[in-house]
C-alpha positions as CSV (number, residue, x, y, z in Angstrom):
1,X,8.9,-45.1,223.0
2,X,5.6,-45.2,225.4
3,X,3.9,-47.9,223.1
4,X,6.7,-50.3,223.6
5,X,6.5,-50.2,227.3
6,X,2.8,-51.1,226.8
7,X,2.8,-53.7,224.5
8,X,5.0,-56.0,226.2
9,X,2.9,-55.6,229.0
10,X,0.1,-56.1,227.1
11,X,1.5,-59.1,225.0
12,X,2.6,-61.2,228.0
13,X,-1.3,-61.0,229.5
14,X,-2.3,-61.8,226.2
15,X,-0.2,-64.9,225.5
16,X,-0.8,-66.5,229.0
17,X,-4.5,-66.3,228.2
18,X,-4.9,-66.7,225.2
19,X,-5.5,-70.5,225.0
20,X,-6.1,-71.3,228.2
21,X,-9.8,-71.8,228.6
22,X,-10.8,-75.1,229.8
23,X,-9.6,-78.7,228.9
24,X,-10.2,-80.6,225.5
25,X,-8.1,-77.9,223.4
26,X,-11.1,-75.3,224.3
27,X,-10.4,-71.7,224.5
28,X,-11.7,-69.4,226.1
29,X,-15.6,-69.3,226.4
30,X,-16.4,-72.6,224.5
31,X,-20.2,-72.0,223.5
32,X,-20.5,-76.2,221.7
33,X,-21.5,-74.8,218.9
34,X,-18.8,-77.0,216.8
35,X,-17.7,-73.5,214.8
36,X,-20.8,-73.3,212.8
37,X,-21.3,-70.2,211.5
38,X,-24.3,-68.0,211.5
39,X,-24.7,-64.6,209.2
40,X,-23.3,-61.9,211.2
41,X,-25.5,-59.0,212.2
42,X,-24.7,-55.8,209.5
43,X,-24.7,-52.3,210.6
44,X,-28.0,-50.5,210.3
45,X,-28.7,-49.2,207.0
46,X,-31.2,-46.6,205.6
47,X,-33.5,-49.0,204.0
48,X,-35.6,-46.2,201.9
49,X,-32.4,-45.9,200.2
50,X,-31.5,-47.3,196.6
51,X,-28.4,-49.7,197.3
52,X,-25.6,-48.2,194.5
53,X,-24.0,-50.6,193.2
54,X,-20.0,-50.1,194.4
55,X,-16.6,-52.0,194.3
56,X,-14.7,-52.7,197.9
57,X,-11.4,-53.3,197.5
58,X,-9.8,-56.2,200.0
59,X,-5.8,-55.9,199.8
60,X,-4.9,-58.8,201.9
61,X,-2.0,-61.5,202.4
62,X,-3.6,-64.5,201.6
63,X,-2.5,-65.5,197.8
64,X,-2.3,-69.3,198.2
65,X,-5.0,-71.2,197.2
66,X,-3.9,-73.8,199.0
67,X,-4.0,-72.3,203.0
68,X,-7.0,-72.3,205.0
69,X,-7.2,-68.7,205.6
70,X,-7.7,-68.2,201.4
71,X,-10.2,-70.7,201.5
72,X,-12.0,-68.9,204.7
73,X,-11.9,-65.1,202.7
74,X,-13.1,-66.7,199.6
75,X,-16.4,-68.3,201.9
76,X,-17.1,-64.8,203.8
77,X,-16.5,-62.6,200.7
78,X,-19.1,-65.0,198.6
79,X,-21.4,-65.1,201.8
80,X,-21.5,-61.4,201.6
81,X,-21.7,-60.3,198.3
82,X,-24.8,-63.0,198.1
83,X,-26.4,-61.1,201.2
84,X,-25.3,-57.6,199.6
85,X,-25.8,-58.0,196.2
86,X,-25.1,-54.6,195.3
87,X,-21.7,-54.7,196.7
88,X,-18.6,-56.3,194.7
89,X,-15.3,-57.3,196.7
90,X,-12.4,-56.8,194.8
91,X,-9.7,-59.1,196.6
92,X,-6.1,-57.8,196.0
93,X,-4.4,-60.9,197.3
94,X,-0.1,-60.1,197.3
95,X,2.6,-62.1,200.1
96,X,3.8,-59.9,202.1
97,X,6.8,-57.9,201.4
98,X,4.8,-57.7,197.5
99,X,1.7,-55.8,199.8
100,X,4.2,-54.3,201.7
101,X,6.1,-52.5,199.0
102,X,2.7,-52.1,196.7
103,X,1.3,-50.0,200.1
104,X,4.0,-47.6,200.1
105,X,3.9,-46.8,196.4
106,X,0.0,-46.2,197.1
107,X,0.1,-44.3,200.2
108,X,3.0,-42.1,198.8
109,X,0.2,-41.2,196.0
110,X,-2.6,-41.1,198.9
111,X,-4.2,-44.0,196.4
112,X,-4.7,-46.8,199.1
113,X,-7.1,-49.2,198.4
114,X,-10.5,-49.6,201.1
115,X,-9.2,-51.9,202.7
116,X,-5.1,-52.6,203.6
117,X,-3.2,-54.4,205.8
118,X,-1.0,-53.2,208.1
119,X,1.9,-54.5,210.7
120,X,1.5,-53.1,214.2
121,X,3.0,-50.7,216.1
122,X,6.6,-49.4,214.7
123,X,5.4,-50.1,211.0
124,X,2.2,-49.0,211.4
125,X,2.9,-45.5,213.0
126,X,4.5,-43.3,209.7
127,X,0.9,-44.0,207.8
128,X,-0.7,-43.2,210.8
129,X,1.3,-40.1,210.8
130,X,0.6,-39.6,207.2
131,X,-3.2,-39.8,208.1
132,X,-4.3,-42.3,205.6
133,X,-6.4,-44.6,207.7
134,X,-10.0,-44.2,209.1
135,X,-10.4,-44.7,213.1
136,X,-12.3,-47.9,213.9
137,X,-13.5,-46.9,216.8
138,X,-17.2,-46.4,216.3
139,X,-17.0,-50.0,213.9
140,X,-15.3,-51.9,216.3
141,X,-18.2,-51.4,218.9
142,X,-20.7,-52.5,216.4
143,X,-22.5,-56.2,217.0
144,X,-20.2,-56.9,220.3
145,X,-16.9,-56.9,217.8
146,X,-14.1,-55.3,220.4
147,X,-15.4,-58.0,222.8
148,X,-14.2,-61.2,220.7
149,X,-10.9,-59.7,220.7
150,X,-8.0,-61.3,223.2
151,X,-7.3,-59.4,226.0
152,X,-4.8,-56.5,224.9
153,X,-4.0,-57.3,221.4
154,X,-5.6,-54.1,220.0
155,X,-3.4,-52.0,222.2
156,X,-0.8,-52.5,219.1
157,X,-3.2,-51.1,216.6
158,X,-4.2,-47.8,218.6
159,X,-2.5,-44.4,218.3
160,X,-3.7,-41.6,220.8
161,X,-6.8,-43.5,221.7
162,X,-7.5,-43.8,218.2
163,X,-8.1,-47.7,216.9
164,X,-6.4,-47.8,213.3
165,X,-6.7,-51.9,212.3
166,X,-7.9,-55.0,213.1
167,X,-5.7,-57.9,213.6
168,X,-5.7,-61.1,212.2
169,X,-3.3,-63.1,214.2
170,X,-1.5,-63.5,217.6
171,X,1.6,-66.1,217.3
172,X,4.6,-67.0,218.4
173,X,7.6,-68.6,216.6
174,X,8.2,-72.0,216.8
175,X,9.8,-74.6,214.9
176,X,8.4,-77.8,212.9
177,X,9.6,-81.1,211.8
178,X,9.2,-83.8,209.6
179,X,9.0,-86.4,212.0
180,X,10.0,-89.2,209.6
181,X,13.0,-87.1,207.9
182,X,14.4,-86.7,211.4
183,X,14.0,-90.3,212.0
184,X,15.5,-91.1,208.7
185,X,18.7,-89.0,209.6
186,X,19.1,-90.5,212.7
187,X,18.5,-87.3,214.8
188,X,16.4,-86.1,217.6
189,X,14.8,-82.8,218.5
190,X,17.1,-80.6,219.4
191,X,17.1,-78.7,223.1
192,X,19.8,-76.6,222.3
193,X,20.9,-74.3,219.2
194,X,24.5,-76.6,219.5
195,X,22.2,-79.7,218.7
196,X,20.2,-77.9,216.4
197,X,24.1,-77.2,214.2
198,X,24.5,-80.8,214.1
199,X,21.7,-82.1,213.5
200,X,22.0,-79.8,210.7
201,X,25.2,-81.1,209.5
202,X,23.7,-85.0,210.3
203,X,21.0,-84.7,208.1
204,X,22.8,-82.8,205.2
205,X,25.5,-85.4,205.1
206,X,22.7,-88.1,204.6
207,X,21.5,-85.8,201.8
208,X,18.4,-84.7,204.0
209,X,17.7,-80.9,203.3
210,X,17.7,-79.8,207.2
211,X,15.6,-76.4,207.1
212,X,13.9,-74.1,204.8
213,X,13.2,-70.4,204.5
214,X,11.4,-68.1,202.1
215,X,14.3,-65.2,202.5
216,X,13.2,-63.2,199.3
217,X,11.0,-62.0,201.8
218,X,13.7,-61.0,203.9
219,X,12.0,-60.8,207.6
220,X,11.9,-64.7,207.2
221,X,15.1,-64.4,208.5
222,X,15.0,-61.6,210.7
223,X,12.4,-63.1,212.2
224,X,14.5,-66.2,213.5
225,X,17.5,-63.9,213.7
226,X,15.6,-62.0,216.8
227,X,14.6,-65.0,218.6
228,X,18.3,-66.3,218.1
229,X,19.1,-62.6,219.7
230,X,16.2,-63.2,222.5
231,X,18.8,-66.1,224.0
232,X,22.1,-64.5,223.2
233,X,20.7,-61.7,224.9
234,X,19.3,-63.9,227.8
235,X,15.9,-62.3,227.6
236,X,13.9,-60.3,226.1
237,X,14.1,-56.5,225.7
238,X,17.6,-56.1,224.2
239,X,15.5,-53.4,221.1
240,X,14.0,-51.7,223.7
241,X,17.6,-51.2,225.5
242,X,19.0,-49.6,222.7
243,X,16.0,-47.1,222.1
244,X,16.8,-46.4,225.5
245,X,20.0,-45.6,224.8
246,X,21.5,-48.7,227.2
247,X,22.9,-50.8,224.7
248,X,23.9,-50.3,220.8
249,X,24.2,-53.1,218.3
250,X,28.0,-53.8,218.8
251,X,26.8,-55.4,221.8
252,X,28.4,-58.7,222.5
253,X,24.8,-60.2,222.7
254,X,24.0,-59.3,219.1
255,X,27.4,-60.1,217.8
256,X,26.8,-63.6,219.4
257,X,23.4,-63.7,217.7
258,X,25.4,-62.4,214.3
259,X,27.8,-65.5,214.9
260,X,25.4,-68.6,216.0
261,X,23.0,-67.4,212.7
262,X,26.3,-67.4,210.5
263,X,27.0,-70.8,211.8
264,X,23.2,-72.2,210.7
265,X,23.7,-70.8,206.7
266,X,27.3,-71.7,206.8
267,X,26.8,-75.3,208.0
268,X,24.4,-75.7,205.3
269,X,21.1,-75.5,207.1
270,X,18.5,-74.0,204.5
271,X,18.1,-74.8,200.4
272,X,20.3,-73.5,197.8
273,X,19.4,-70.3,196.5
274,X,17.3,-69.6,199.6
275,X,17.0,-65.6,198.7
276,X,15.5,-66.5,195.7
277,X,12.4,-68.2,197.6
278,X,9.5,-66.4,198.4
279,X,7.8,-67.1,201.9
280,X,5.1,-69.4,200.2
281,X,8.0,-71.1,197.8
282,X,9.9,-71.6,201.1
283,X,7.0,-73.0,203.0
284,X,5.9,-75.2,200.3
285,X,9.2,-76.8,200.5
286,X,8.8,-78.3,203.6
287,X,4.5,-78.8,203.4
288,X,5.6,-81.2,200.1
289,X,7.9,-82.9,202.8
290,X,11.5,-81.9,201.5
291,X,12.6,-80.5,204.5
292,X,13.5,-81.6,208.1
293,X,12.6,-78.2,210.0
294,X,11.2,-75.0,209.8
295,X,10.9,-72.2,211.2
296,X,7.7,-69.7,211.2
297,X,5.0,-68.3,213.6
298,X,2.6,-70.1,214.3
299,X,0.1,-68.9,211.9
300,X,2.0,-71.6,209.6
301,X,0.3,-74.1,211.3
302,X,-3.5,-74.1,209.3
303,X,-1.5,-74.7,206.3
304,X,1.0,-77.2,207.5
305,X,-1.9,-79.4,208.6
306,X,-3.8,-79.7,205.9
307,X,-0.6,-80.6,203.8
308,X,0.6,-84.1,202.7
309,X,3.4,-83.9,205.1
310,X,1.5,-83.6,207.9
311,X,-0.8,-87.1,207.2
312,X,-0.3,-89.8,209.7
313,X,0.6,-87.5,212.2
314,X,4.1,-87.1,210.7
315,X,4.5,-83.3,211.5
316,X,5.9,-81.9,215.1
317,X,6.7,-78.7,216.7
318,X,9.3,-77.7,218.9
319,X,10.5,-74.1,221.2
320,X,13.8,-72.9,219.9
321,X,16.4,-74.0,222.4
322,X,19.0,-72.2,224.1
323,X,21.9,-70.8,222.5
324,X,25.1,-71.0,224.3
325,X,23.2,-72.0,227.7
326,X,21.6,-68.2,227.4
327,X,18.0,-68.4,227.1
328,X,14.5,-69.8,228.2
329,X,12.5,-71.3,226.0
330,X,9.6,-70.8,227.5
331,X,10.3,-67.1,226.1
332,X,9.1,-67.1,222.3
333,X,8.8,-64.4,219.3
334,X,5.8,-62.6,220.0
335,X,4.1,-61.6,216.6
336,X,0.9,-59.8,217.1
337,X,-0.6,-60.0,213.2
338,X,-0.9,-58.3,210.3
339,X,-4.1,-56.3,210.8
340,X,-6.6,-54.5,208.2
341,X,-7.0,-50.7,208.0
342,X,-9.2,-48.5,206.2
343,X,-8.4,-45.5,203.8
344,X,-9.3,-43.0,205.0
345,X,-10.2,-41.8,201.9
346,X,-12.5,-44.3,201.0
347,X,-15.1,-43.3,198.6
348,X,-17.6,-45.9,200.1
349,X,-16.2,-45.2,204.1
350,X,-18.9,-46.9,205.6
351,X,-20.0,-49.7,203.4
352,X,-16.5,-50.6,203.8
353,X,-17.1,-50.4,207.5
354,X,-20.2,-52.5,207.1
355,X,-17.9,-55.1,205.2
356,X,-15.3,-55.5,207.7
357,X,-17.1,-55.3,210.5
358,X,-18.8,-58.6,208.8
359,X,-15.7,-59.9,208.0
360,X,-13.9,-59.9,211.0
361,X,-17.3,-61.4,213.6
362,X,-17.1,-64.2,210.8
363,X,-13.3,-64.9,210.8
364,X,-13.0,-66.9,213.9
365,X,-15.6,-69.2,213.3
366,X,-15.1,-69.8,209.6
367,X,-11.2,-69.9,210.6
368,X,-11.8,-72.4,212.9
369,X,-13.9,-74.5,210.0
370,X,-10.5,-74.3,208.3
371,X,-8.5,-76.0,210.3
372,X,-7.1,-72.3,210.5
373,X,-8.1,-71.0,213.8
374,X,-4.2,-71.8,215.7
375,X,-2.8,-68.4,216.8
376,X,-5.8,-65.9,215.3
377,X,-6.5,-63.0,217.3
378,X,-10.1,-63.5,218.3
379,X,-11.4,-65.7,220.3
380,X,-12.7,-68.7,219.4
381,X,-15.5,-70.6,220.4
382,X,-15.2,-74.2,220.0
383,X,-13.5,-77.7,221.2
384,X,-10.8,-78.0,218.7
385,X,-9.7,-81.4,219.7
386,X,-13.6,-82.8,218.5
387,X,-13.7,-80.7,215.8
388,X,-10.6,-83.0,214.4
389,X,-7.4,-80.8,214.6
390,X,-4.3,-82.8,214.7
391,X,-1.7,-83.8,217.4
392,X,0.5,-81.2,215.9
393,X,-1.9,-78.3,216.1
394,X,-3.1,-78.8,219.7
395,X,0.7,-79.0,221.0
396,X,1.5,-75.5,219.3
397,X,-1.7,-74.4,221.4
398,X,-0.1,-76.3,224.3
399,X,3.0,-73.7,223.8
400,X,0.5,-71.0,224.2
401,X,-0.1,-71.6,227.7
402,X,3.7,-72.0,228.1
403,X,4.6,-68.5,227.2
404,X,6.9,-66.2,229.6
405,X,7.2,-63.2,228.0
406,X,9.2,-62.6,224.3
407,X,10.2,-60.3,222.0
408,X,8.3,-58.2,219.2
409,X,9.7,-58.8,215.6
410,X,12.4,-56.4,214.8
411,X,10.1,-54.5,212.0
412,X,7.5,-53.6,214.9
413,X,10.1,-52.2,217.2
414,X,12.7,-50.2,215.1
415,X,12.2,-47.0,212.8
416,X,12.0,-48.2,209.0
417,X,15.9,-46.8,207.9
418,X,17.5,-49.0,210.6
419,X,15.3,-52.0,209.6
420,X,15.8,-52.1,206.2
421,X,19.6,-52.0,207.0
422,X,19.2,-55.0,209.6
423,X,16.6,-56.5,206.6
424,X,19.3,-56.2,204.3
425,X,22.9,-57.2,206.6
426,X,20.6,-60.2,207.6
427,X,19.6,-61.1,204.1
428,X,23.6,-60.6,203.0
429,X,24.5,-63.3,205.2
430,X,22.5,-66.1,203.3
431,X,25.0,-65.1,200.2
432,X,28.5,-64.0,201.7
433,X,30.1,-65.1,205.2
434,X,31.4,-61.6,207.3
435,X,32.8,-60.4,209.8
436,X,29.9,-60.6,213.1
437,X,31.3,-57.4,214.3
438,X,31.3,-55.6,210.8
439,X,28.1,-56.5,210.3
440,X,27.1,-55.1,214.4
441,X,29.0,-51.8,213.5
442,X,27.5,-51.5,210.1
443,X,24.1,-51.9,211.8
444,X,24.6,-49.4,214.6
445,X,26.2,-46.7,212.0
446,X,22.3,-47.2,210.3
447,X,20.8,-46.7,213.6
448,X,22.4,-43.5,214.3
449,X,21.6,-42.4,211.0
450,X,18.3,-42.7,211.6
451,X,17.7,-41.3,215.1
């Protein structure tokens, strides 16, 4: 698969860079301008023109009130609908496997909305096939947009030289903790996943719930399933070995991976009835400060910081260790974001051009007013330490610079039948204790399947 190939090449230049400019938690080309934010330019429009009155509709991924980037699409929306006043945004707002699922139902009736959002690469590519979304090419160029993109992270959105989305994010998985919960249970930060089991077991036997997931969304824990996989595996690439025919699940890598993951449910690491807890549920267990540690991208970090737990500085972050003395830690999930696409079919094509090429000049700044500006996709111009982001936010940005390479998510590498059987075996796990080489073989008889 040629686009693999490139995007890891493309998402190593992009990590090393992308918050590496200058001292004082500054990246890239700080302008001083404290994130203020200024009307973006619009495209051109044919003023002798009547403005009709239409509806844009903005499926997106940002239901909770309470997290910086809802707050930020609420303030751009309102901005433009006050400078358009002819033009009404109609926000969808869905978590993610809900937009996910409510996509497919409206792409298999070619009904999708103006604007969607889309995961890159792998899942991306059938609805690219399917020719429902409008090239961004000629947009992206509009008012210097391509240019406040990182280095690279558009390669993930673009299909035979064709631009298809535009991403929101750039992250990498790490883990927070409740420093005072830890302290309470007598523990320390774990450097490696053996640690991490009893520390588990330490804080549940003190009646401190040790980690949290939202697994009704079940790539929750795929997600820290593959970075488990990225140490048991010593490395990255171990997806890309068995697309190239090298490898196959049964390997004793993933098997290992299979094991240590049974080990964290089993020894009682995550809340009871975890499947039943939506990402945001899951999240919001450990923002109200009933958890010890959890594990997400960074793009959690916006909305862990302007929590209660975080006040006082009580919130840290940690790389996931080695596993088995296999690993560096310095190699992280890679998660280049969620992006948004246009219909193709779009009865209003380029006023919902106009829209989100406004949108997306305005999203780093006003992100960055947010508090919400760790791991977006654009850069950002401002000092982030001066404009009052915590301890917490500017050592995730530290890990940044740290990065060595990674893994993509195992949605944005594999074709949709084998993923929902890994989604699914993954999600089992939480529920019943198996067999690690059942579940490997079970896995690998899916993949041929779906060849």
């Amino acid at each position: 698969m040629k686009w693999f190939g490139m995007a890891m090449t493309g998402v190593l230049a992009f990590s090393l860079s992308a918050c590496g400019g200058g001292g004082s938690g500054t990246t890239n080309n700080a302008s001083g301008d404290g994130g203020k934010t200024e009307p973006a330019a619009n495209a051109s429009t044919d003023s002798s023109k009547p403005a009709e009155n239409i509806t844009i509709t903005f499926q997106n991924i940002y239901p909770d009130a309470s997290d910086p980037k809802n707050q930020m699409m609420k303030k751009i929306v309102d901005a433009y609908e006050k400078e358009h006043p002819n033009v009404k945004i109609e926000l969808d707002s869905l978590n993610t496997d809900q937009q996910k699922l409510k996509l497919k139902t409206q792409a298999a009736s070619k009904e999708v909305p103006d604007i969607t959002v889309v995961n890159p690469a792998a899942q991306m590519q059938p609805f690219v096939d399917a020719d429902l979304f409008a090239p961004l090419n000629d947009m992206v160029e509009q008012n210097g947009l391509k240019d406040t993109f990182q280095s690279g992270i558009l390669d993930y959105y673009t299909f035979d030289g064709n631009l298809y989305a535009l991403p929101d994010g750039n992250n990498i998985g790490v883990v927070y903790y409740n420093k005072k919960l830890m302290e309470e249970g007598g523990v320390k930060v774990p450097t490696t996943f053996e640690e991490m089991l009893e520390a588990v077991k330490t804080l549940k036997g003190k009646g401190i719930q040790p980690m949290v997931i939202g697994e009704k969304d079940s790539w929750t824990g795929s997600f820290l399933f593959m970075n488990i996989l990225l140490r048991t595996n010593g490395g990255p690439g171990f997806l890309k070995d068995v697309l190239d025919g090298k490898k196959t699940f049964e390997d004793p890598a993933y098997v290992a991976a299979i094991k240590a993951f049974e080990d964290l449910v089993q020894a009682g690491a995550f809340q009871d009835g975890a499947t039943s807890f939506d990402y945001n549920a899951g999240e919001n267990l450990f923002k109200t400060g009933k958890a010890a540690m959890y594990y997400m991208g960074s793009w959690a970090t916006g909305g862990i910081e302007t929590a209660e737990v975080s006040k006082d500085g009580n919130v840290g972050v940690f790389q996931f260790p080695t596993v088995g003395g296999k690993g560096n830690p310095d190699e992280f999930m890679l998660a280049p974001g969620s992006a948004f696409a246009i219909s193709k079919d779009s009865e209003h094509l380029q006023e919902t051009k106009d829209f989100l090429n406004y949108f997306m000049l305005n999203f780093p700044k006003e992100a960055f007013e947010a508090k919400g500006a760790v791991g977006i996709a654009q850069n950002v111009d401002g000092d982030f330490k001066a404009a009052g982001y915590s301890d917490m936010a500017m050592n995730v940005l530290d890990l940044f610079k740290k990065v060595k390479g990674g893994d993509l998510a195992f949605d944005n590498t594999m074709n949709p039948g084998t993923t929902q059987a890994h989604l699914s075996g993954t999600q089992s796990l939480f529920v019943e204790q198996k067999d690690p080489a059942e579940v490997a073989k079970e896995l690998q008889a899916a993949y041929e399947d779906n060849k």
